[in-house]
DSSP file (Angstrom, degrees, kcal/mol; ACC not computed):
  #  RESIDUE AA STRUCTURE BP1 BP2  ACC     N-H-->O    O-->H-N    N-H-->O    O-->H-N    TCO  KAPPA ALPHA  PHI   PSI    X-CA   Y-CA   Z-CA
    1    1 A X              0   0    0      0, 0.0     2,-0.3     0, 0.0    12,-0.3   0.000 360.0 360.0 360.0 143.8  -81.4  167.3  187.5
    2    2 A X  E     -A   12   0A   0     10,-1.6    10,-1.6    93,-0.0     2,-0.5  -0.996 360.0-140.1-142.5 160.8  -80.8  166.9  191.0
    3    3 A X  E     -Ab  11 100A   0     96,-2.2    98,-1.4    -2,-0.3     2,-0.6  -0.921   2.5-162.4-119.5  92.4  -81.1  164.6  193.9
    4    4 A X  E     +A   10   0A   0      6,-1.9     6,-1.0    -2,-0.5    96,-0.1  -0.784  15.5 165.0 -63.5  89.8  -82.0  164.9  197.4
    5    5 A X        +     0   0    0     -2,-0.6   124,-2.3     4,-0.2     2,-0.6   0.457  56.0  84.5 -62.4 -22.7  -81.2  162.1  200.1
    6    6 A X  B    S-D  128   0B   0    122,-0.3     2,-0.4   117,-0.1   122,-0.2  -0.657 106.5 -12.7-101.9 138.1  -81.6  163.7  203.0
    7    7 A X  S    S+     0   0    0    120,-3.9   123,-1.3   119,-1.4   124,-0.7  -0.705 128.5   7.4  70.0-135.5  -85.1  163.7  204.4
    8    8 A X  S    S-     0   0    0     -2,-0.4     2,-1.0   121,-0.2   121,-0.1  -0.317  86.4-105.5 -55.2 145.4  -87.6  162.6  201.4
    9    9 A X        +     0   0    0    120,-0.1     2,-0.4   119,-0.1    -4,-0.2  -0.718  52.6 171.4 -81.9 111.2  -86.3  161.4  198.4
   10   10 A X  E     -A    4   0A   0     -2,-1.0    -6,-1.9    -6,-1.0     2,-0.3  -0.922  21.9-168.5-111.3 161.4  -86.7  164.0  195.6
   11   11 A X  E     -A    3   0A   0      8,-0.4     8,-5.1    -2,-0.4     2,-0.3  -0.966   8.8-168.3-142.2 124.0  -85.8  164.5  192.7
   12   12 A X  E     -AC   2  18A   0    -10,-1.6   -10,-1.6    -2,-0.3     6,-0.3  -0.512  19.1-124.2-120.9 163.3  -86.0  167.9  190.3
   13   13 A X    >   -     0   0    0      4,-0.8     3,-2.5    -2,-0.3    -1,-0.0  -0.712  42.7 -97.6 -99.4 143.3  -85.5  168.9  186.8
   14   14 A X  T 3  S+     0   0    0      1,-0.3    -1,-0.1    -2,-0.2    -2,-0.1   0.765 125.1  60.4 -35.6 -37.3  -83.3  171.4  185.9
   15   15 A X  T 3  S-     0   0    0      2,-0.2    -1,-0.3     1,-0.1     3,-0.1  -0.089 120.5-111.9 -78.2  31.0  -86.2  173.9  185.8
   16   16 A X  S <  S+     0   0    0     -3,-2.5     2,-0.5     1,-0.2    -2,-0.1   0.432  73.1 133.2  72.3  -1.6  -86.5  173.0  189.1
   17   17 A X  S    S-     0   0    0     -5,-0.1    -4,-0.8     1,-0.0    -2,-0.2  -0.891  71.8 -94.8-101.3 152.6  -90.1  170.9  189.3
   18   18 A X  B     -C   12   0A   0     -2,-0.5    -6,-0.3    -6,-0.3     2,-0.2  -0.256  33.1-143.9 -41.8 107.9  -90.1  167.7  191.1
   19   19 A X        -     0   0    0     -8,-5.1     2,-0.5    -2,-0.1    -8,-0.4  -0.532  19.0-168.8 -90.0 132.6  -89.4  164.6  188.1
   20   20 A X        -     0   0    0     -2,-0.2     4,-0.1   -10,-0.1   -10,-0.0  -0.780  17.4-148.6-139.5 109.2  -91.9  161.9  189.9
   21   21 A X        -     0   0    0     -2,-0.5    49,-0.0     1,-0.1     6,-0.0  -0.130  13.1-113.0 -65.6 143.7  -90.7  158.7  187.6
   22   22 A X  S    S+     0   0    0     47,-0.1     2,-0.3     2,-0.1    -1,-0.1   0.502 102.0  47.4 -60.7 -15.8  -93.0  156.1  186.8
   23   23 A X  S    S-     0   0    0     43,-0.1     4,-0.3    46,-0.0    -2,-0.1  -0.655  79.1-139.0-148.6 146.0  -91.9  153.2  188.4
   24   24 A X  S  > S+     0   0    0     -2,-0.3     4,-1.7     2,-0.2     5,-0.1   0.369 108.7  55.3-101.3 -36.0  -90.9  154.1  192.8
   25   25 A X  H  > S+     0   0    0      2,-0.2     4,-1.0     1,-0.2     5,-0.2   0.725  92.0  60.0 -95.7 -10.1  -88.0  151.8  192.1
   26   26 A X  H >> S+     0   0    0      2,-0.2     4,-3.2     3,-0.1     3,-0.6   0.943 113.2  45.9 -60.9 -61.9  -86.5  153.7  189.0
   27   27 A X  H 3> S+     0   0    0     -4,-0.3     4,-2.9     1,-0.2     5,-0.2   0.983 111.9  46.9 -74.0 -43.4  -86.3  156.5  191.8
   28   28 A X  H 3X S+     0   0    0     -4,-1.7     4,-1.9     2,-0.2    -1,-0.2   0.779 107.3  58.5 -48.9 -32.6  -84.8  154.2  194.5
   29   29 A X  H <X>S+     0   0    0     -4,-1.0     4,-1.7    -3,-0.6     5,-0.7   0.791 110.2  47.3 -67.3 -59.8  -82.1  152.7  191.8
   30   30 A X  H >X5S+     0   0    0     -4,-3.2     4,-2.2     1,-0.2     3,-0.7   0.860 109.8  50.1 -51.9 -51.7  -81.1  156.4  191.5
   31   31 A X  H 3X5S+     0   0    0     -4,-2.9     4,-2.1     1,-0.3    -1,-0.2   0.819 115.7  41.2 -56.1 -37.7  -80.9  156.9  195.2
   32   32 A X  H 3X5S+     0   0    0     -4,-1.9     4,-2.0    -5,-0.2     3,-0.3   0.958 110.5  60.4 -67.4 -36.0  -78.8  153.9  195.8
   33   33 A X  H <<5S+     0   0    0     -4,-1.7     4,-0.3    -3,-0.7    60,-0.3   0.923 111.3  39.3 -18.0 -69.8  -76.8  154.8  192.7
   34   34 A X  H  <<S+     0   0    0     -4,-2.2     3,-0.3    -5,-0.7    -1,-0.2   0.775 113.6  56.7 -78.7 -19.0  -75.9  158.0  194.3
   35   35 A X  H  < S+     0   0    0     -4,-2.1    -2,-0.2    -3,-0.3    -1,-0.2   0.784  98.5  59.7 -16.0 -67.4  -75.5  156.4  197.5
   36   36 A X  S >X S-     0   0    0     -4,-2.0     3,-1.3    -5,-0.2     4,-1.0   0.465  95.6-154.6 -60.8 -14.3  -73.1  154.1  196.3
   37   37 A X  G >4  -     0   0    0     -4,-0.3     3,-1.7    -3,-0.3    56,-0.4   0.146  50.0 -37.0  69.6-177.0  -70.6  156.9  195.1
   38   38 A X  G 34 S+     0   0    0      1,-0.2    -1,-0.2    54,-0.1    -4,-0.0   0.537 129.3  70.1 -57.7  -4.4  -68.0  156.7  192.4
   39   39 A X  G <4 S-     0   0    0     -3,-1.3    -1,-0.2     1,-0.2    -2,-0.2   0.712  95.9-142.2 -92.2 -16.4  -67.2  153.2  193.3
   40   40 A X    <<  -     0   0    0     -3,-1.7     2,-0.4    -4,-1.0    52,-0.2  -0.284   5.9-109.3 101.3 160.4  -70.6  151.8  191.9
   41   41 A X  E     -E   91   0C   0     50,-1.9    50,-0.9    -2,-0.1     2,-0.4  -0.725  38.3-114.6-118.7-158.5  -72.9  149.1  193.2
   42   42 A X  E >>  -E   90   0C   0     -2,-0.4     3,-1.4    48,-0.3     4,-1.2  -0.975  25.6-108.7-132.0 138.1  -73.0  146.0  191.2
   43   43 A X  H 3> S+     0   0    0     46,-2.6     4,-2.8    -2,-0.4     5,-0.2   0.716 111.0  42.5 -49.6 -41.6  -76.1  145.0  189.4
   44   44 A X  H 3> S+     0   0    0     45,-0.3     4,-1.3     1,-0.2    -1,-0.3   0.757 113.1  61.7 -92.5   1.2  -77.6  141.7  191.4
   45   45 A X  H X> S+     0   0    0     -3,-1.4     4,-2.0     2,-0.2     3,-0.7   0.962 107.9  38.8 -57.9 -61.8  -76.7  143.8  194.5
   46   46 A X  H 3X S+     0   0    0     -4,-1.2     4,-0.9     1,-0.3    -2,-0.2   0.818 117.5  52.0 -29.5 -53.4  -79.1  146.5  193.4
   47   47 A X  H 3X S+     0   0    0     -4,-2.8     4,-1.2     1,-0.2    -1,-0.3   0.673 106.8  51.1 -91.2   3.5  -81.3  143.9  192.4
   48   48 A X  H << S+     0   0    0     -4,-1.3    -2,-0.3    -3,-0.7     4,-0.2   0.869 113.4  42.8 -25.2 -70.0  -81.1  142.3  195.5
   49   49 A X  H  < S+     0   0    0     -4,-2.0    89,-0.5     1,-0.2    88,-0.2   0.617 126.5  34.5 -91.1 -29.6  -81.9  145.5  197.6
   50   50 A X  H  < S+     0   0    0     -4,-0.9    -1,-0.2    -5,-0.5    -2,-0.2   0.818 130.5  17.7-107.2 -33.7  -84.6  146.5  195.2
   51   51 A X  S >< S+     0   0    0     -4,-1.2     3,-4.4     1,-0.1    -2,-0.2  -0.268  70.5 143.4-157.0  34.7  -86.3  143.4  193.8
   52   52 A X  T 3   +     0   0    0      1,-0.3    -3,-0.1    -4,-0.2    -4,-0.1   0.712  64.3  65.4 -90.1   5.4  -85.6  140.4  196.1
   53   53 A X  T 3  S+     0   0    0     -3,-0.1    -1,-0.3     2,-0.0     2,-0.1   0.446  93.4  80.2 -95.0  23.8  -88.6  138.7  196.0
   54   54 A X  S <  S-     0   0    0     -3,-4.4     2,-0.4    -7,-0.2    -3,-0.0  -0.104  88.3-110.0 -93.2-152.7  -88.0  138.0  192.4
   55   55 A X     >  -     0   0    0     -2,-0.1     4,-1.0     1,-0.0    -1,-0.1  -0.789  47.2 -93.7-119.9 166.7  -85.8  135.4  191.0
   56   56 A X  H  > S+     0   0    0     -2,-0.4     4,-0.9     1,-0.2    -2,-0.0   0.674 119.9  55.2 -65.9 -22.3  -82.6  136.9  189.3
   57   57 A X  H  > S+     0   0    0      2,-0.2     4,-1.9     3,-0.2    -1,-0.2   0.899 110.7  38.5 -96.8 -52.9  -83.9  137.1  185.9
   58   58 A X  H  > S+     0   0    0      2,-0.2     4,-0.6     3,-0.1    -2,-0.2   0.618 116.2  55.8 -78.7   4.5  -87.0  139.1  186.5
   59   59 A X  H >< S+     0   0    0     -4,-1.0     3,-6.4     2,-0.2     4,-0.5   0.745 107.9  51.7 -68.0 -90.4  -84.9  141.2  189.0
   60   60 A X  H >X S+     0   0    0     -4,-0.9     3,-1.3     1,-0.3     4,-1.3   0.366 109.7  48.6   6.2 -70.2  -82.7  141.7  186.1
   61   61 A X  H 3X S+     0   0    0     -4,-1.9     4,-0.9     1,-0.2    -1,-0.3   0.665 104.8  53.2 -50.6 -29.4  -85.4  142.8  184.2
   62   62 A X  H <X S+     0   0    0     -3,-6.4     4,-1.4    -4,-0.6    -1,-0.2   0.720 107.2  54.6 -67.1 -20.5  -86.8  145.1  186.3
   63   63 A X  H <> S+     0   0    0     -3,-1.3     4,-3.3    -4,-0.5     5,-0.3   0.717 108.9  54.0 -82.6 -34.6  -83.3  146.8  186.6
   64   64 A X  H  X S+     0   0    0     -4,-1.3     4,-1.1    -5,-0.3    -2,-0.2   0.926 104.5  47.4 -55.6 -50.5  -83.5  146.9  183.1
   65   65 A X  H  X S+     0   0    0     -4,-0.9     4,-2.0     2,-0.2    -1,-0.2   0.829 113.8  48.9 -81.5 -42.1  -86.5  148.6  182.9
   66   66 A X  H  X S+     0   0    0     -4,-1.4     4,-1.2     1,-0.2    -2,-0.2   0.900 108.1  54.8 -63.6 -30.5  -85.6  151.3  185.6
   67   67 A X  H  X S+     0   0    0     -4,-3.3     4,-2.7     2,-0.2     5,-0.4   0.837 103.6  49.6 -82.8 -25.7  -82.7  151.9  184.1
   68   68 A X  H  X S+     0   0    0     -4,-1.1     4,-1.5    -5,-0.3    -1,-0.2   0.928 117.2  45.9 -53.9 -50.4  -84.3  152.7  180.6
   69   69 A X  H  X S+     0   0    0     -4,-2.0     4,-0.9     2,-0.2    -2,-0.2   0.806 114.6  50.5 -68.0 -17.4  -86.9  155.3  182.7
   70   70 A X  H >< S+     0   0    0     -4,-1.2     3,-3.7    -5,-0.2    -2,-0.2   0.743 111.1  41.1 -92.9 -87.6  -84.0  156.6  184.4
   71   71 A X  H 3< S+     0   0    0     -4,-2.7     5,-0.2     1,-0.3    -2,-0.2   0.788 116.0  54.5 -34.9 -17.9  -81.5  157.4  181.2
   72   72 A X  H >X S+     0   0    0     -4,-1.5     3,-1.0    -5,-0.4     4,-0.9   0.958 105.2  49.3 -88.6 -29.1  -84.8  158.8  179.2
   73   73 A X  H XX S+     0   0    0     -3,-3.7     3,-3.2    -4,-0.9     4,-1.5   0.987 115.0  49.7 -75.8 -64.6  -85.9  161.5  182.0
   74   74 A X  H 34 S+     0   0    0      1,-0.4     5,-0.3     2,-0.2    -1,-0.3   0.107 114.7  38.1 -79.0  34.7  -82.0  162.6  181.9
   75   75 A X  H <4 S+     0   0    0     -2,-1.4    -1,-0.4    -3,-1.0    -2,-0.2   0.285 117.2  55.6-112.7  -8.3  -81.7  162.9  178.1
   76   76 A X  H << S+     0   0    0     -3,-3.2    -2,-0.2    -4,-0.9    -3,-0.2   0.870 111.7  41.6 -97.7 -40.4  -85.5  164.5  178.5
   77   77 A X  S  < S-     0   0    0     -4,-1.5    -1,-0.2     2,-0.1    -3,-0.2   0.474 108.5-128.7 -75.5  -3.9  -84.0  167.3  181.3
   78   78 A X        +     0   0    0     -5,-0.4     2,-0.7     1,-0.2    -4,-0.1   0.998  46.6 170.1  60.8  40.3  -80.9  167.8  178.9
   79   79 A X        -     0   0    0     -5,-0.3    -1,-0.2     1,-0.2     3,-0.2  -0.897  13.6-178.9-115.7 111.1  -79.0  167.2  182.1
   80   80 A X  S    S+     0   0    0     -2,-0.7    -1,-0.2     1,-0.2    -2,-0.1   0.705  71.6  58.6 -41.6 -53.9  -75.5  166.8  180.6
   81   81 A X  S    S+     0   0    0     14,-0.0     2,-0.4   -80,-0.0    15,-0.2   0.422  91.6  75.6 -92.9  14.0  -73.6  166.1  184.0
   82   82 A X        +     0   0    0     13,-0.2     2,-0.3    -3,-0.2    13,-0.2  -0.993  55.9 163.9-123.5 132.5  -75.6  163.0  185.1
   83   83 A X        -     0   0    0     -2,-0.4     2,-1.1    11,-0.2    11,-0.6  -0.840  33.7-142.1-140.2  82.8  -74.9  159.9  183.5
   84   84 A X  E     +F   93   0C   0     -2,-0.3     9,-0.2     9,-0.2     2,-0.2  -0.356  38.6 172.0 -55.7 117.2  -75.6  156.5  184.4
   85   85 A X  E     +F   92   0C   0      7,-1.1     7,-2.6    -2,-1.1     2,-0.2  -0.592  12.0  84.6-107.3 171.9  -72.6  154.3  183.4
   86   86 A X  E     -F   91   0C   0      5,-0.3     5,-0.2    -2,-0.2     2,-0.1  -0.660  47.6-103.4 136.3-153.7  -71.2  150.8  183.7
   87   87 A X        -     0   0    0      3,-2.2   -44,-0.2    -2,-0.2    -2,-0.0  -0.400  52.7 -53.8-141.8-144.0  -71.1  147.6  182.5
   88   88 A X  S    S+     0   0    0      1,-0.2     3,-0.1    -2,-0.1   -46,-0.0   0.810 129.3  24.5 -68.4 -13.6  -72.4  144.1  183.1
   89   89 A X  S    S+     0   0    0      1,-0.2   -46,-2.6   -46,-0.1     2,-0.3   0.650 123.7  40.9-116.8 -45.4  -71.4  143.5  186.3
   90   90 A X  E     -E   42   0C   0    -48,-0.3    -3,-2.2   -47,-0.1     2,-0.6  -0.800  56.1-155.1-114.1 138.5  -71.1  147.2  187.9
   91   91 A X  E     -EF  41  86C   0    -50,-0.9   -50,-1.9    -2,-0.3    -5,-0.3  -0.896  11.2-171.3-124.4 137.0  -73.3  150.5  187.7
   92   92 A X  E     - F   0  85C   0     -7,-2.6    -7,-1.1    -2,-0.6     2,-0.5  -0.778  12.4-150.5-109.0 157.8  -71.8  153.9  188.3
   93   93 A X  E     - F   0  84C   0    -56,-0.4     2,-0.6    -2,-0.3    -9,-0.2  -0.991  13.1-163.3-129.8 141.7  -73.8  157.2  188.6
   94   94 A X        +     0   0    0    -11,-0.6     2,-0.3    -2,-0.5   -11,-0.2  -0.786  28.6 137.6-126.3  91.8  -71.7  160.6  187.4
   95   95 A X        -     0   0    0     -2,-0.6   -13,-0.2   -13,-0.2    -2,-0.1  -0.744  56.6 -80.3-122.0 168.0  -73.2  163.9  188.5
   96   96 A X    >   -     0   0    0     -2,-0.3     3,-2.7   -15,-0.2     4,-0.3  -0.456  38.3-118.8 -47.5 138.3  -71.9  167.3  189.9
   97   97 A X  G >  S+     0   0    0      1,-0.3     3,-1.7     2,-0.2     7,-1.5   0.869 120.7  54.0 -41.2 -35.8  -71.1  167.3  193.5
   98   98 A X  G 3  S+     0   0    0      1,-0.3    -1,-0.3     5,-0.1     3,-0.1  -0.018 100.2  64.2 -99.6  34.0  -73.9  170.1  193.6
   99   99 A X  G <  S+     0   0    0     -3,-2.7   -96,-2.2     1,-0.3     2,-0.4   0.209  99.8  52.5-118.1   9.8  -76.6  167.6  191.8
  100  100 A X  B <> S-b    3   0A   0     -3,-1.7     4,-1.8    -4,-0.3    -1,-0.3  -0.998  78.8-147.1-131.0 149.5  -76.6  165.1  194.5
  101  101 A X  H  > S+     0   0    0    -98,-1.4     4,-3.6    -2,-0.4     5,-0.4   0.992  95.7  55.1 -76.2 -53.0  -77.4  166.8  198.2
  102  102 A X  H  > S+     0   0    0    -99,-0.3     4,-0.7     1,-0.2    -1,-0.2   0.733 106.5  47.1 -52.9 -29.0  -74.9  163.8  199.8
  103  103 A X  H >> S+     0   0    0      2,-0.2     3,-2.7    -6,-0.2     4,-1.3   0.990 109.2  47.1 -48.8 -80.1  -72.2  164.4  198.0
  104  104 A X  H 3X S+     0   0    0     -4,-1.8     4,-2.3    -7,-1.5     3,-0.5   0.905 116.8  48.1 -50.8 -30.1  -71.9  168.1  198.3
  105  105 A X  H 3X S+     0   0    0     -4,-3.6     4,-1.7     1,-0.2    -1,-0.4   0.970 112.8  48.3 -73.8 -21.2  -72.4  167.7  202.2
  106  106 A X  H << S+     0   0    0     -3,-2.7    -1,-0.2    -4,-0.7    -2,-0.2   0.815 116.4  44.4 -96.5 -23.0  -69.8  165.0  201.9
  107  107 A X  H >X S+     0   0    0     -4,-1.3     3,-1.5    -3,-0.5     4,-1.1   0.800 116.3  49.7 -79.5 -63.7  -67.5  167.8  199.7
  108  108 A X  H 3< S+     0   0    0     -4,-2.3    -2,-0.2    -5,-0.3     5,-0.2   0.765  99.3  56.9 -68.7 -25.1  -68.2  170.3  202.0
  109  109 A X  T 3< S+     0   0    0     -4,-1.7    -1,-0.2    -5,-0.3    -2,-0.1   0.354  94.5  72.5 -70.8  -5.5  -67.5  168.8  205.1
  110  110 A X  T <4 S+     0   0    0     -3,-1.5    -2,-0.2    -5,-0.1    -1,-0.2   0.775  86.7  90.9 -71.0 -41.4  -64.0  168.1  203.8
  111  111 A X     <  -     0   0    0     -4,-1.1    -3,-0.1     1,-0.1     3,-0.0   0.413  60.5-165.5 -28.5 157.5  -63.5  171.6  204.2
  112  112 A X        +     0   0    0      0, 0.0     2,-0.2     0, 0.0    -1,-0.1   0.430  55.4 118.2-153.1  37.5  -62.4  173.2  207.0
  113  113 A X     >  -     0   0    0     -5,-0.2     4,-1.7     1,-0.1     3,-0.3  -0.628  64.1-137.9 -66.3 120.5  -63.6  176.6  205.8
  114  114 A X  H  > S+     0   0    0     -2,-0.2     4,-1.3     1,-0.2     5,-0.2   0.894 101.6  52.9 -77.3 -22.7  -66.2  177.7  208.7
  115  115 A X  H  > S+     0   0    0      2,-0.2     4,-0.5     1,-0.2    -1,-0.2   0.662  99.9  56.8 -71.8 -19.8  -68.5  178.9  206.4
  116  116 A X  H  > S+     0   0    0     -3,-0.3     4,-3.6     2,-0.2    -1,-0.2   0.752 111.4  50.9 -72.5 -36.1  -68.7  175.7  204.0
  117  117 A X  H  X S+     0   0    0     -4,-1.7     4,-1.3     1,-0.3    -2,-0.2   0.723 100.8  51.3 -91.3   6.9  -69.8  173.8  207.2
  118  118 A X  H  X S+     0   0    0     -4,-1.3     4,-1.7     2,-0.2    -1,-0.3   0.811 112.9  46.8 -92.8  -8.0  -72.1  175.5  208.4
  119  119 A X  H >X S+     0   0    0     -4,-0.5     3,-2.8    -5,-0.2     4,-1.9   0.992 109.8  58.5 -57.2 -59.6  -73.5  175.2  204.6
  120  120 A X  H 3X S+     0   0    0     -4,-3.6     4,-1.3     1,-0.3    -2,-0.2   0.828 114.1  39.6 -36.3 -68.0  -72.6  171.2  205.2
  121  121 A X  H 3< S+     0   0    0     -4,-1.3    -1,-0.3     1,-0.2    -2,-0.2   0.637 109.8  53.0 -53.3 -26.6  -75.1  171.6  208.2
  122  122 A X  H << S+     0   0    0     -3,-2.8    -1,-0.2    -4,-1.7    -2,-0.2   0.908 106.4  58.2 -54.5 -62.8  -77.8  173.8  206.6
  123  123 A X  H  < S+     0   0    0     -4,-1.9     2,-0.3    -5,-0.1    -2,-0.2   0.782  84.3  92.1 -52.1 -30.3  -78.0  170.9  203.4
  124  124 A X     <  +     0   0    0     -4,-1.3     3,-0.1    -5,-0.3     4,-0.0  -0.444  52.6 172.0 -93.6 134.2  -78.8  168.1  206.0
  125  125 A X        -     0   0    0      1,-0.4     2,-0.3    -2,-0.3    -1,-0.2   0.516  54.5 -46.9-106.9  -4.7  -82.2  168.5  205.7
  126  126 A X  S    S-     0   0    0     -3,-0.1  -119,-1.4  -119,-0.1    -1,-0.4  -0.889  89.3 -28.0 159.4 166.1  -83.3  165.2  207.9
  127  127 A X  S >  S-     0   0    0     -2,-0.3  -120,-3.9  -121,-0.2     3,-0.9   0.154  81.3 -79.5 -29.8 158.5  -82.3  161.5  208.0
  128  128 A X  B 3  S-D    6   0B   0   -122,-0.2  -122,-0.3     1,-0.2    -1,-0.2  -0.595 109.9 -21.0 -70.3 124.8  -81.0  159.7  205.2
  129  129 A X  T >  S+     0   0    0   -124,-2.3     3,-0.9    -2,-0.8  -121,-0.2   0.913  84.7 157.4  43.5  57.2  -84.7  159.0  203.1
  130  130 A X  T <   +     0   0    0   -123,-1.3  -122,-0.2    -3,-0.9    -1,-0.1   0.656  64.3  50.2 -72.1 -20.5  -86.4  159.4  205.8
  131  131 A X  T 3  S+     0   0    0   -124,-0.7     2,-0.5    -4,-0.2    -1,-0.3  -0.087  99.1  96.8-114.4  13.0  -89.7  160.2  204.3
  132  132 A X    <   -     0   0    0     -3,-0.9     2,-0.4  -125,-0.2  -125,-0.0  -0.934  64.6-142.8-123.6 110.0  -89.2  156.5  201.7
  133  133 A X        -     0   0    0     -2,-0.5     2,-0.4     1,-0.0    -2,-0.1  -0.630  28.2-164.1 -81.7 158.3  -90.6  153.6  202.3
  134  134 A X        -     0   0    0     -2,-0.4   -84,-0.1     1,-0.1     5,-0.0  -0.714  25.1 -98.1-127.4 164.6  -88.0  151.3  201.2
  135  135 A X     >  -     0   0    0     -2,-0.4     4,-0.5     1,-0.1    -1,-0.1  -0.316  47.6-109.7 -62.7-176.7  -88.1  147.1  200.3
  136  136 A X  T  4 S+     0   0    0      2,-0.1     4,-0.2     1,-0.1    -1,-0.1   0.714 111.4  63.0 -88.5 -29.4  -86.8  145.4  203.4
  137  137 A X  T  4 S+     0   0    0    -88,-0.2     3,-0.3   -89,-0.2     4,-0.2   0.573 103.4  44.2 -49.0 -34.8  -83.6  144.3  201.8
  138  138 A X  T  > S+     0   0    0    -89,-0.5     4,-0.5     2,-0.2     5,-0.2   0.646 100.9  74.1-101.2 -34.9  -82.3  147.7  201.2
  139  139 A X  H  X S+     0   0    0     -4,-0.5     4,-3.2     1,-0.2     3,-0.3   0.851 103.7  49.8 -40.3 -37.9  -83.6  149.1  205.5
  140  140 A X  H  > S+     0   0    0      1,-0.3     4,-0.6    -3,-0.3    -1,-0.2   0.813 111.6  42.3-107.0 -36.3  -80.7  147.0  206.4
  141  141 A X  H  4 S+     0   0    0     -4,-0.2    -1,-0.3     2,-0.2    -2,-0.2   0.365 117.8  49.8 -77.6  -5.0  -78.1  148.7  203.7
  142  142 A X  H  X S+     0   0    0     -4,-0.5     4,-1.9    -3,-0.3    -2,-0.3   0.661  89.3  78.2-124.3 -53.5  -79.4  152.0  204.5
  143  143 A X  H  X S+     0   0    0     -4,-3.2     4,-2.2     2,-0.2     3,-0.3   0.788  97.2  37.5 -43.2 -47.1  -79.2  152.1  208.1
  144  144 A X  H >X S+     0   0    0     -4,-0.6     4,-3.5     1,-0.2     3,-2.4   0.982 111.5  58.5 -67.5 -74.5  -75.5  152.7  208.8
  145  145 A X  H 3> S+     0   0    0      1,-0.3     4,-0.9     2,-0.2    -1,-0.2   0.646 114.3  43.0 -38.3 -35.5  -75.1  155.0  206.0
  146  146 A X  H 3X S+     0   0    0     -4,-1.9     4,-2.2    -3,-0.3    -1,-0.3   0.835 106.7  50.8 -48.1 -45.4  -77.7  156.9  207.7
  147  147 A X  H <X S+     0   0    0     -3,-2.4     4,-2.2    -4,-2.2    -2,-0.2   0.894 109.6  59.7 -77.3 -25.3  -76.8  156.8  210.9
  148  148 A X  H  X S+     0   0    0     -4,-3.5     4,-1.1    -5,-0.3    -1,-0.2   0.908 106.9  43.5 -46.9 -35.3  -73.3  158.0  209.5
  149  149 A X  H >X S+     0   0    0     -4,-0.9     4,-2.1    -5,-0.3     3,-0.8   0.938 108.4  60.7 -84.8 -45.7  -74.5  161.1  208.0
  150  150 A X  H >X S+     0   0    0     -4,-2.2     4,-2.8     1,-0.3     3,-0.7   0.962 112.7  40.1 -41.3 -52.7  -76.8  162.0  211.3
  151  151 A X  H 3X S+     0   0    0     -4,-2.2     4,-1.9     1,-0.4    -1,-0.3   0.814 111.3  52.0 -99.8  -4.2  -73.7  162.0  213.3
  152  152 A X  H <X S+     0   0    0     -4,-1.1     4,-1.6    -3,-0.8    -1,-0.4   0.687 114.7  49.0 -89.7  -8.1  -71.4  163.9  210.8
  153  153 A X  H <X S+     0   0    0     -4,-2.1     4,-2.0    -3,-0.7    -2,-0.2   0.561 109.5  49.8 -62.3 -27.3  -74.4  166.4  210.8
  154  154 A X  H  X S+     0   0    0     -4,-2.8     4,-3.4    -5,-0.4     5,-0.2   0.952 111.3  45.8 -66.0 -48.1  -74.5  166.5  214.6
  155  155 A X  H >X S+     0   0    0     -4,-1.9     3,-2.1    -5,-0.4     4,-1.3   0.935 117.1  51.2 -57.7 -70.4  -70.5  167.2  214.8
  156  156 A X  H 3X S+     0   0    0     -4,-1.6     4,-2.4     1,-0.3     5,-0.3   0.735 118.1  35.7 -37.5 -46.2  -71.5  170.0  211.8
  157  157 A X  H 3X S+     0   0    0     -4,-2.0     4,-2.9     1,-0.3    -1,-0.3   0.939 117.8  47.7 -79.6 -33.2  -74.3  171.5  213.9
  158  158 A X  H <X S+     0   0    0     -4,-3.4     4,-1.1    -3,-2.1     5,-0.3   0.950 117.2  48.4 -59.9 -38.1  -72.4  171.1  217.5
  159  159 A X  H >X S+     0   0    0     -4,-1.3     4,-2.8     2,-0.2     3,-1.3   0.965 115.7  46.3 -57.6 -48.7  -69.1  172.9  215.1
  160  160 A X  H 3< S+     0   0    0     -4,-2.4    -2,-0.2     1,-0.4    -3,-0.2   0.972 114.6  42.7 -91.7 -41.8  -71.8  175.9  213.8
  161  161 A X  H 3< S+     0   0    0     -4,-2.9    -1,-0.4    -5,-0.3    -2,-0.2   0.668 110.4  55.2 -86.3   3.6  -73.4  176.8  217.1
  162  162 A X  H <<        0   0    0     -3,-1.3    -1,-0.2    -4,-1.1    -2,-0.2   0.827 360.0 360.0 -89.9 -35.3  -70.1  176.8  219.1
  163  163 A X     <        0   0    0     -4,-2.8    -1,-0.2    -5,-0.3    -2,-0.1  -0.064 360.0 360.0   8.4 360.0  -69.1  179.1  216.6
């Protein structure tokens, strides 16, 4: 399974068609998931960002309920190297750099191999979720992190055409 942040959010099956999840916010839990990095979010953030005109208890339950659609399409792709984890308080997502697109640019940009950045610059395919409408909560949590990756894609592209 893999995930793609940059431009629209999609999201593909190992055999490579497009998983489109039942629920808009099941796929928007993953994308902050993977957003959120190895550190995690924590659950009433999530449901915060995702579900804040509920009350904590049917956010809660709504998290609940994506998380179920999320874990059954990855035991349903057999995708081994993605994992939702955590506990009561904190949610982790555990994939391959090269199943979530931000990561690997974020892996590749480490580099300082010219040929990994200009991949780093190739992968950003447009703003972060550019193409997603998002809750209102979450615009405000998603704007920097966007505008971060825009300008570490600018440096990439200014680095590959001076090149």
């Amino acid at each position: 399974m893999r995930i793609k942040l940059f431009g629209d959010l999609v999201i593909t099956t190992r055999s490579g068609s497009e998983l489109k999840l039942a629920a808009r916010k099941s796929a928007l839990a993953l994308a902050f998931l993977a957003l959120s990095g190895p550190k995690g979010i924590r659950r009433d953030r999530l449901c915060g960002l995702l579900w804040a005109d509920r009350n904590q208890p049917q956010a809660r339950a709504s998290l609940r309920q994506a998380l179920v659609e999320l874990r059954r399409q990855i035991l349903l792709d057999e995708a081994p190297n993605l994992q939702i984890g955590g506990d009561s308080d904190l949610l982790t997502l555990s994939a391959s750099s090269d199943d979530v697109d931000v990561w690997r640019f974020d892996e590749l940009l480490k580099s300082k191999d010219l040929s990994a950045l200009e991949e780093a610059a190739d992968l950003y395919g447009g703003e972060l979720l550019a193409g997603v409408e998002l809750p209102e909560a979450a615009v405000d949590w998603i704007r920097p992190l966007g505008q971060d990756y825009t300008r570490k894609a600018l440096r990439g592209r200014k680095f590959k055409h001076a090149s």
